[in-house]
N, C-alpha and C positions, 0 to 999 in steps of 0.2 A: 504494500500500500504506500509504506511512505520509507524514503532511501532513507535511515538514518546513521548512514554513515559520512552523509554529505556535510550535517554540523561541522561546524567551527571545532578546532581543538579545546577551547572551556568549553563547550557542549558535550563533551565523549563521556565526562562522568554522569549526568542525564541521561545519555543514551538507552540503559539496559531500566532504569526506572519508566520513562516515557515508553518504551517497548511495552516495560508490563502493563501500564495504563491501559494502553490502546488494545492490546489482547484481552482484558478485566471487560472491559466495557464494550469487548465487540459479543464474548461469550456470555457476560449478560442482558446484552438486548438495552444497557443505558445510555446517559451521555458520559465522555468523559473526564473521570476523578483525578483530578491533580491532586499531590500532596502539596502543602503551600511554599516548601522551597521551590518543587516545580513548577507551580503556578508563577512565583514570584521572578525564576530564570523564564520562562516562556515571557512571560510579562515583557521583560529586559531585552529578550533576543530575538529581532525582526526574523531570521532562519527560523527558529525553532516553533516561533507562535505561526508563519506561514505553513509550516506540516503540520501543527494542530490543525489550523483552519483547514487543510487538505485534509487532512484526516475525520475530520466532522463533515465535510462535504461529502466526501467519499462514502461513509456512512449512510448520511440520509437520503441520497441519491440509490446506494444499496437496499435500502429498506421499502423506497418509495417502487424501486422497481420488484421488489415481492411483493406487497400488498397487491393482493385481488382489488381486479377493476371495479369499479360500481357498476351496479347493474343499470339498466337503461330508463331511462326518465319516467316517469308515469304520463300515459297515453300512447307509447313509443308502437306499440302494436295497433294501438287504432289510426295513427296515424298513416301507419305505414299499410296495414287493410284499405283505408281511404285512399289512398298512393293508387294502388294496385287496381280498386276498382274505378277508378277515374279514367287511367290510365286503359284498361279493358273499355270503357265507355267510347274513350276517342278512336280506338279500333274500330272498336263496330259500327261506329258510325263513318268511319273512311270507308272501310269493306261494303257497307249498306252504299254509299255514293256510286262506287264504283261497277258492285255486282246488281244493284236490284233492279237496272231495264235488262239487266241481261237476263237475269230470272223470269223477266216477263216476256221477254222473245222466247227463250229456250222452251218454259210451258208452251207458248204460242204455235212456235215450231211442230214441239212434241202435238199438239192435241189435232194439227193441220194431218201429220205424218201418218195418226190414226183412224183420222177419217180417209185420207187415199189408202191405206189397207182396205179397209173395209169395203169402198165404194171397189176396189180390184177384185175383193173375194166373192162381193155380188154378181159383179158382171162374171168373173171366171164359172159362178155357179151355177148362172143362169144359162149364158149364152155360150160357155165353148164346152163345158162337161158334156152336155148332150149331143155336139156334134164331133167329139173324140168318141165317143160310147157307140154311135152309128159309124166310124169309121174302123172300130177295131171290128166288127162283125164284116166288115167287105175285107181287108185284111188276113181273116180267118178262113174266106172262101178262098183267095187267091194264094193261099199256101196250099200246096198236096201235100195229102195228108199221107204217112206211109203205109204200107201196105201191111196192116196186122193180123190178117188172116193168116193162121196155121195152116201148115199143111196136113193134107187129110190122107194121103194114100202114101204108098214110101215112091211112087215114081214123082210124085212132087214134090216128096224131102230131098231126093237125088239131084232133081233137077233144081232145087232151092240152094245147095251146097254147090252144084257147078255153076251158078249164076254168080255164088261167090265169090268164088276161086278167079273165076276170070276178071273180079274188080279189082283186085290187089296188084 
């Protein structure tokens, strides 16, 4: 904390009393105890009373930085609640400026989008269902159908087998 080896040569018999001072009063949490010859050389000696005075700063600059802080003022959380929803307030009213014609096209759009489905699934129900339905029945006629008759006697197995044969 404090060099005391820097005193003055009449200083050096002080020395090792002023040590135990400063150790006395750092291990009991006081300020500190001179004895009154040392009071009366600090008194006298600008060195000696400048490392007191270091030495008391030192101290209560020590103590000041361990003492737990104080706790936060009273209303410190309502204010800051207040803070916070003001703050949320100015949001949503920039957000509301910027999104709410959009919100009103975007429905507009969507409810437009729903009616051309609809007005497409009528017409498609109405008008071309029935004339795919009559078109797959002509379809059906102009495909040959193939020939699923079994054969009945074995000279038309024979000959069902060499009609095969010559397709490969």
């Amino acid at each position: 904390m404090w060099n005391l080896r820097k005193m003055e040569s009449n200083c050096g018999r002080y020395e090792v009393e002023l040590a135990d001072a400063v150790e006395r009063a750092t291990e009991r949490g006081q300020g500190l105890s001179l004895s009154a010859e040392l009071a009366s050389h600090v008194a006298g000696c600008e060195r000696c009373r400048q490392g007191v005075e270091s030495v008391d700063l030192s101290r209560a600059l020590l103590r000041w930085g361990l003492e737990p802080a104080g706790g936060p003022r009273p209303g410190f959380a309502m204010s800051v609640l207040a803070a916070v929803r003001a703050e949320e307030d100015r949001l949503a009213m920039q957000r509301t400026i910027f999104w709410r014609p959009l919100e009103h096209l975007a429905g507009r759009v969507a409810l437009g989008a729903c009616a051309a489905v609809m007005v497409l699934s009528f017409y498609v129900y109405v008008y071309v269902a029935p004339q795919a339905s009559g078109q797959s029945q002509d379809l059906t006629e102009l495909v040959q159908q193939p020939d699923t008759q079994q054969p009945q006697t074995p000279d038309e197995v024979l000959m069902s087998l060499a009609e095969r044969n010559n397709v490969r």
